[in-house]
Structures are given as structure tokens and as C-alpha cells.
TILUMLUM-610325 format. One line per 5 residues: for each residue x, y, z of C-alpha. Coordinates in nm, 3 decimals, decimal comma. Layout:
N
X/Y/Z; ...
This chain:
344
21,709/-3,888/-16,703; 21,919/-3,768/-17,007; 22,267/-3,674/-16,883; 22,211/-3,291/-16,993; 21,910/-3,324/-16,789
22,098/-3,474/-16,486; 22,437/-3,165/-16,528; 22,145/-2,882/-16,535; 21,966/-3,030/-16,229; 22,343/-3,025/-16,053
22,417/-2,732/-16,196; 22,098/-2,599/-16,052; 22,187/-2,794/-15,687; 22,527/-2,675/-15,704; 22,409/-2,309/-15,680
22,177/-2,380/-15,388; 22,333/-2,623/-15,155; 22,472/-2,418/-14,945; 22,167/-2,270/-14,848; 22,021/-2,571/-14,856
22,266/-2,652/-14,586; 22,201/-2,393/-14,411; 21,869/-2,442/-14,362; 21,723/-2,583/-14,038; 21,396/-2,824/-13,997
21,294/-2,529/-13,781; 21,281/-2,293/-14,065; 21,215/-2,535/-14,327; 20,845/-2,543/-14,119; 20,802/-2,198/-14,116
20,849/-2,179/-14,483; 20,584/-2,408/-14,526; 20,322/-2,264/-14,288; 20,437/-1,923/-14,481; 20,170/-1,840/-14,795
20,445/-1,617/-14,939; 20,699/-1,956/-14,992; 20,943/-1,886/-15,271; 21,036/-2,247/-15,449; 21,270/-2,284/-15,664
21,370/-2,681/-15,742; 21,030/-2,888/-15,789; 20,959/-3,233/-15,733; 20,646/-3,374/-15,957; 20,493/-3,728/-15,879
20,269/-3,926/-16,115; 19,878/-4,033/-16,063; 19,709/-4,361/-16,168; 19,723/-4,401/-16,530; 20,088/-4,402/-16,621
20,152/-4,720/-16,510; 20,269/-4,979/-16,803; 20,376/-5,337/-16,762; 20,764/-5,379/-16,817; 20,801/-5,050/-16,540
21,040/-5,141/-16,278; 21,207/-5,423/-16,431; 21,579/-5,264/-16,501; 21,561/-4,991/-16,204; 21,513/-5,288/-15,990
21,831/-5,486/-16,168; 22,032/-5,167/-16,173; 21,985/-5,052/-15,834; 21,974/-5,242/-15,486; 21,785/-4,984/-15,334
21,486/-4,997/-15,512; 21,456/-5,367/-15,465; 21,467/-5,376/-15,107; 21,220/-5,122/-15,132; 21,005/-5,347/-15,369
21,060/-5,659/-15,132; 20,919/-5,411/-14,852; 20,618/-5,359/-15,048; 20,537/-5,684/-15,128; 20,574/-5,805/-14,722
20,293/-5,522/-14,685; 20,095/-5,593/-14,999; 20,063/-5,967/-14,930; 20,196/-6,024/-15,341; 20,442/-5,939/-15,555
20,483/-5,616/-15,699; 20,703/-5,638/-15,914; 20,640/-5,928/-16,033; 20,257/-5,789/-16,127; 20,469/-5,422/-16,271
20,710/-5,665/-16,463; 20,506/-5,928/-16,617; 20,136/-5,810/-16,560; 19,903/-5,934/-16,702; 19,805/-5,563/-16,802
19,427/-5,601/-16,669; 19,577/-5,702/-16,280; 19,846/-5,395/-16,286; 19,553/-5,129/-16,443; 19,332/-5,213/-16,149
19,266/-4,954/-15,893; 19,353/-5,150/-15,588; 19,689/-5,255/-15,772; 19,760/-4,986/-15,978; 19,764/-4,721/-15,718
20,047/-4,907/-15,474; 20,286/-5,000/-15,813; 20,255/-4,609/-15,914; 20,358/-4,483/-15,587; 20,640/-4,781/-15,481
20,794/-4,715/-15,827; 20,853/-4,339/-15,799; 20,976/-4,373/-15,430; 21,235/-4,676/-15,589; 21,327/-4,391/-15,885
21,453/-4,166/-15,592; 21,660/-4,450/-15,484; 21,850/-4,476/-15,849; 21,868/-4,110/-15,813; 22,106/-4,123/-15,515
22,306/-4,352/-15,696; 22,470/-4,074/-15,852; 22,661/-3,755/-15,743; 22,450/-3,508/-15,949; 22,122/-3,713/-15,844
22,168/-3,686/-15,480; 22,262/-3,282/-15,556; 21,920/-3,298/-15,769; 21,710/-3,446/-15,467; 21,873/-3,215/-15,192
21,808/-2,925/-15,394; 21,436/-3,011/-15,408; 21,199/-2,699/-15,210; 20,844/-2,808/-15,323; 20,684/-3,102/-15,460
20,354/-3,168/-15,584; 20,148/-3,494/-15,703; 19,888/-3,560/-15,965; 19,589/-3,705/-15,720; 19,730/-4,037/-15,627
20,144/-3,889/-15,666; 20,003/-3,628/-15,339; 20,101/-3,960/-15,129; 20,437/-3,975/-15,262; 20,483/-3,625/-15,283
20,439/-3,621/-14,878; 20,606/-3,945/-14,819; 20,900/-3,755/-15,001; 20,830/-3,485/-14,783; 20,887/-3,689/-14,457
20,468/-3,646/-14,355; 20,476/-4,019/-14,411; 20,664/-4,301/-14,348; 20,714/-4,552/-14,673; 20,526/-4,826/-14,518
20,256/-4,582/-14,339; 20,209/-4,422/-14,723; 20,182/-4,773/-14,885; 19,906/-4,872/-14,639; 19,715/-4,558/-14,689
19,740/-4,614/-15,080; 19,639/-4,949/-15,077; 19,347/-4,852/-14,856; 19,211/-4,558/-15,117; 19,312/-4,790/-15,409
19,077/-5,093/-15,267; 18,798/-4,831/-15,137; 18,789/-4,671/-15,444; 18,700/-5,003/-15,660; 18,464/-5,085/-15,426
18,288/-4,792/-15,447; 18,279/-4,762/-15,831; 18,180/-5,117/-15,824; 17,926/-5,058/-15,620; 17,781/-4,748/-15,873
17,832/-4,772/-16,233; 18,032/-4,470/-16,299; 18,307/-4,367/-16,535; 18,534/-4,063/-16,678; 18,659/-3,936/-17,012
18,916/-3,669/-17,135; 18,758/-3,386/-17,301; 19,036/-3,182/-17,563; 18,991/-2,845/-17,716; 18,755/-2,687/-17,471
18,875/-2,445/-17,185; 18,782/-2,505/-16,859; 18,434/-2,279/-16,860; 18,326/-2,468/-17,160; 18,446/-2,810/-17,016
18,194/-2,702/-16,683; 17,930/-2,608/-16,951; 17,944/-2,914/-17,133; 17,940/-3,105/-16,791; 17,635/-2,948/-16,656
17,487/-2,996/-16,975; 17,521/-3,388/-16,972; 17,417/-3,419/-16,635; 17,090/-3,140/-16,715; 17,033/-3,389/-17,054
17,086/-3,731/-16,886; 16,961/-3,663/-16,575; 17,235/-3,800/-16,407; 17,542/-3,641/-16,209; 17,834/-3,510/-16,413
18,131/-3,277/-16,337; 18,508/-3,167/-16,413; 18,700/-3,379/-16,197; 19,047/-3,294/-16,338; 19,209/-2,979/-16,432
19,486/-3,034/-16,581; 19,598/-2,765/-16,857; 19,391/-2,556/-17,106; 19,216/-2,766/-17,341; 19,263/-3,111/-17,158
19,039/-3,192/-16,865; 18,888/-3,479/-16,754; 18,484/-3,529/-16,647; 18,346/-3,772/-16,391; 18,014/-3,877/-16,348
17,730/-4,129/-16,421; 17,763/-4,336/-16,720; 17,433/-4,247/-16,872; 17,591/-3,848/-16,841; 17,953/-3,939/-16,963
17,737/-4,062/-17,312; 17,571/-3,817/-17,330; 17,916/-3,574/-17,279; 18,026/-3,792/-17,569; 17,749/-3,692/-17,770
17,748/-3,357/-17,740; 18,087/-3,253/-17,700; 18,159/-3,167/-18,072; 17,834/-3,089/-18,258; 17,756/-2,837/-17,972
18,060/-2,781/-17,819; 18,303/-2,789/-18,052; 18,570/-3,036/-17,862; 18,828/-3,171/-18,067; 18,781/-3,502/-17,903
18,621/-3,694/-17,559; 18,808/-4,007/-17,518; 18,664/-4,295/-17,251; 18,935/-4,347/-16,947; 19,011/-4,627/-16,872
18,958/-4,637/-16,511; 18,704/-4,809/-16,276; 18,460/-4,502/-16,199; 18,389/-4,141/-16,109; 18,733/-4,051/-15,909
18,709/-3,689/-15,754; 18,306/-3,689/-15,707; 18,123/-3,756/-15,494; 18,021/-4,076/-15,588; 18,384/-4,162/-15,426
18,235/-4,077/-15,101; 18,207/-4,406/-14,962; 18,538/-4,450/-15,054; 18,665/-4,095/-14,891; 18,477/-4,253/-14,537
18,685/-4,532/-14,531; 18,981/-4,346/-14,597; 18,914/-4,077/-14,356; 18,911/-4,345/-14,085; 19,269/-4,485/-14,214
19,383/-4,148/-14,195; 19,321/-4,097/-13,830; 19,481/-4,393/-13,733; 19,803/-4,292/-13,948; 20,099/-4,117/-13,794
20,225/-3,819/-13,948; 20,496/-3,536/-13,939; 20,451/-3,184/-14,049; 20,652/-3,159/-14,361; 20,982/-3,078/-14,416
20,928/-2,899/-14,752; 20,574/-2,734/-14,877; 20,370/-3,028/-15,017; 20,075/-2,846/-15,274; 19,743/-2,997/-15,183
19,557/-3,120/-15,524; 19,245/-2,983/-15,358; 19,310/-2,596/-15,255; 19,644/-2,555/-15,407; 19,777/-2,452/-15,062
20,121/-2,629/-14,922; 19,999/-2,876/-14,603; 20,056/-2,742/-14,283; 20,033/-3,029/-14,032; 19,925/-3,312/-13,984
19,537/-3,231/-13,927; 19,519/-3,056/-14,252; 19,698/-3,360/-14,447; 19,409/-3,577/-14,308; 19,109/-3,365/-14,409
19,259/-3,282/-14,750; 19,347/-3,622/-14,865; 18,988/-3,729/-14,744; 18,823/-3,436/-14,935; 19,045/-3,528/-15,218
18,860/-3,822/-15,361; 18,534/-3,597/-15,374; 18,697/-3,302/-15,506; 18,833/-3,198/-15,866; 19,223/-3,166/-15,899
19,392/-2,875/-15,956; 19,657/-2,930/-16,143; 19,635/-2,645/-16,364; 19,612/-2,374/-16,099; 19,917/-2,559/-15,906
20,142/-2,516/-16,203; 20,051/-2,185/-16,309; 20,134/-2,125/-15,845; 20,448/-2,252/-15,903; 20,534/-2,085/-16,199
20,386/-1,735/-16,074; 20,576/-1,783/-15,761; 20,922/-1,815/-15,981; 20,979/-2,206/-16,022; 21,319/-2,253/-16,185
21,326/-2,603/-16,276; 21,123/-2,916/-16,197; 21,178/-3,289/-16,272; 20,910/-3,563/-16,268; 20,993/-3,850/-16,110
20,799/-4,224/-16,160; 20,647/-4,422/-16,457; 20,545/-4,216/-16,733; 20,589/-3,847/-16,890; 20,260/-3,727/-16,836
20,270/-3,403/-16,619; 20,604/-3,364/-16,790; 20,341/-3,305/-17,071; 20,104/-3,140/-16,865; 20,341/-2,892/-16,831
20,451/-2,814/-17,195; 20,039/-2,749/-17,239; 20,086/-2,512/-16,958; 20,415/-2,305/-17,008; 20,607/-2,402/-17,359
20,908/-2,211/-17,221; 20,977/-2,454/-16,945; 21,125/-2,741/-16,930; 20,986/-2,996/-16,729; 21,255/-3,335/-16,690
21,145/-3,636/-16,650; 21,338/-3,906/-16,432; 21,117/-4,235/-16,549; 21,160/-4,618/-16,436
């Protein structure tokens, strides 16, 4: 975080922390049960993909904190994190099942440099929503107090190793369609899957003219095919991920979790947490469960929990963890604000 960023984000703390203060747990819970919650101060957390080897490597030798927290990880993991976010090799760290626990350790261990500071700790206390891209939702609630560090590592190792297993199990893949709004990015979807034969769908919303389809591989080439002679895309790019996240060819996957999820202990949280699923903040505990379950088989809406936010009167939002992509996101979405971006 740049230091202008940090003074505006204490400058912004400053002017709430004595209601912050004020505030109870009590009525911190009725503000998230309310629909009519006012934030102010936003918390973002990053999804798989923005991982990069090198991440971690001077957070870790700069603050204490995030080590232990590391260490932690690794006693749960049964390997070294950091060593794998440090050194790689690149094809270990962009796996699903390793990916997905390095994403979410790493943005908890930012918060820890955070606190290092003054202004950070102002920053964090000021914080009355957060939100995570797919994956960041567990670190968003973990923030949030719903989950325990170690409870939300073991739940993300769990959907990272359920999810390979399930798009090894089904060849399956995804690609980022640009230049197309989100009715012609359904249209084009439906059209691959009518042409192919095979199942095809938007499985991530994430601004106008950037979202991302899911779906058999024989309908993600023909997507490619067809996206600008008939469609007029700018582009359709192949991600690089293991298979069809946020379909329901992820339902195997979304069983297994479910049945992690029940045996997880959780807390109502402390702040609304935005579900990627119904853009509604969690209530309790029950809801969390269903909602991350449904998650893997359901598109992300990123772009309608933005444009929430920002309809609701968001002032200011930072994104903490590897990467600046919803601090991206969010220029696509609103050039006017200013997203920071607090990266390890």
C-alpha cells in the first residue's frame, strides 16, 4: 500500500472510530441481518488466479506475524507453504488443491503487516463490509470472525482438493470472454452449448465486457469459435484453471464440501459478509453453509456486488492479498473510484 493510500484509509478511520467504538457485537448483528445496511469502509479478498510465485516472500521477512501464521498453515497442510508460494515450481502453486490454501493464507498474513502500522490497524478497524471473489468469500468470513483461521484453511483445502477431483474426473474448462455485455455473453454461451451439444454457461460476472464461461470442452471451442465472427467479442482467452468452477459439473465437488461444512463450527458475523451467490450479507451460520455449498455450482456475482456496494454509498475500499485484480475489476465498474490495493 502506497503511503497516500495508507493517510486516506486513516484519514477515512480517523473519522469513524469513534463510532466504530461505539458499536456493540449486539448491534454489529443486527446490522447484518438488516437488508437496509449502510457500509462505508470495504474489505475486498482475492480468488484463485492471482497467485504468482515470489508472493509472500518479503511480507513473511518483514513481519513476524505473518510467519507464524504461515508455520500454522503448513502444520495443517502437511507441506510448506511458503516454501511452494516462494520458490514454486509455478505448475505445484497454480494447482487447485494448492493454489486455493496459498491465496487465502497470504491475504489473512497481509492483515497481519497491516497492524504493523498505526494507520493500518485504523484502516482494518474501520472496515464495515467485506466481500471475496469466489474462493476470497472464505477469507472475507474468516475476517469476519464466521471462521476460525485454521477451521477456514481446512474448509479451503477441502473445496481446493474436491474441486480437482472433480474436473479431473470430467474434462471441463473456462475462458474469459471481452467486449460482450452480459446478455450477449449468456447468448454466446447458450449458443456453444446449442452448437456443441455440450453444457456451457456464464460462470463469472465480473464487470461489463469481462466475464468468464464454464462448461464442456467441446462447448468452450466452440465459444472460441464463434465469439467474434458472430458475436463480435474483442477476445476469448483459455483460463488457466483445472475445469468448469461455478457449474454444475462442480457438483461432486459442492457434496463433499457440503459435508465439511456441517462438521465446521461457525459464528454469525461480526460485519455483513456479501455472498458471491445472491449478493445478500450472511446471516448465520446455516445460511454460510448452504451458500458456500451452492457456490461451486453457481455463477459469481461480482458485478452486481459492486454496483450493491456502490448504490448503497461505499466510500472507500482496499483489496487486500496477491494480486490487483478486483482492484481492476473495479475501475471496469466505476472509473470514479478508487479501489487500493494492499498486495504481498
Amino acid at each position: 500500500m502506497s503511503a497516500s493510500a495508507s493517510l486516506s484509509i486513516s484519514a477515512r478511520a480517523t473519522r469513524t472510530s469513534r463510532t466504530r467504538r461505539a458499536t456493540t457485537r449486539a448491534s454489529r448483528s443486527v446490522v447484518v441481518r438488516a437488508a437496509d445496511y449502510a457500509p462505508k469502509n470495504a474489505f475486498f479478498f482475492p480468488g484463485q488466479g492471482a497467485q504468482k510465485v515470489g508472493m509472500a516472500k518479503e511480507l513473511c521477512e518483514e513481519c513476524p506475524a505473518a510467519k507464524a501464521m504461515f508455520d500454522k498453515a503448513s502444520e495443517v497442510l502437511g507441506y510448506d507453504l511458503l516454501d511452494v508460494c516462494v520458490n514454486g515450481p509455478a505448475e505445484k502453486l497454480n494447482s487447485t488443491a494448492v493454489s486455493q490454501p496459498a491465496i487465502y493464507v497470504s491475504s489473512l498474513a497481509a492483515l497481519e503487516k497491516m497492524k504493523m502500522t498505526p494507520e493500518g490497524k485504523a484502516a482494518i478497524d474501520a472496515v464495515d463490509v467485506v466481500a471475496g471473489l469466489s474462493l476470497g468469500e472464505y477469507t472475507a468470513l474468516t475476517f469476519a470472525d464466521a471462521l476460525s483461521f485454521e477451521d477456514g484453511l481446512k474448509l479451503v483445502k477441502i473445496r481446493g482438493e474436491s474441486m480437482q477431483a472433480a474436473a479431473d474426473a470430467t474434462p471441463s474448462g473456462m475462458a474469459s470472454v471481452i467486449g460482450l455485455s452480459a446478455e450477449k455473453a449468456e447468448e454466446l454461451a447458450a449458443r456453444a452449448a446449442e452448437l456443441s451439444g455440450e453444457p456451457c454457461s456464464v460462470a463469472n460476472y465480473l464487470c461489463n465486457g469481462n466475464y468468464a464461461l464454464s462448461g464442456a470442452i467441446p462447448a468452450i471451442d466452440k465459444a472460441e469459435e464463434i465469439a467474434k465472427p458472430e458475436f463480435k467479442a474483442r477476445m476469448l482467452v483459455r483460463l488457466a484453471v483445472a475445469g468448469a468452477f461455478h457449474t454444475d459439473f462442480m457438483a461432486p465437488a459442492a457434496e463433499q464440501l457440503k459435508a465439511a461444512l456441517d462438521a465446521t463450527d461457525m459464528k454469525e458475523p461480526r460485519i455483513p459478509v456479501v455472498s458471491n451467490v445472491d449478493v445478500k450479507p450472511h446471516t448465520d451460520a446455516a445460511s454460510i453453509r448452504t451458500t458456500l455449498a451452492k457456490q461451486l455450482t453457481n455463477p459469481v456475482q461480482w458485478e452486481t456486488t459492486m454496483t450493491t456496494l456502490l448504490g448503497k454509498g461505499l466510500e472507500a475500499a482496499t483489496e487486500v492479498g496477491p494480486g490487483a485484480v478486483i482492484s481492476g475489476i473495479m475501475k471496469r465498474v466505476d472509473k470514479s473510484f478508487k479501489c487500493e490495493n494492499f498486495t504481498v
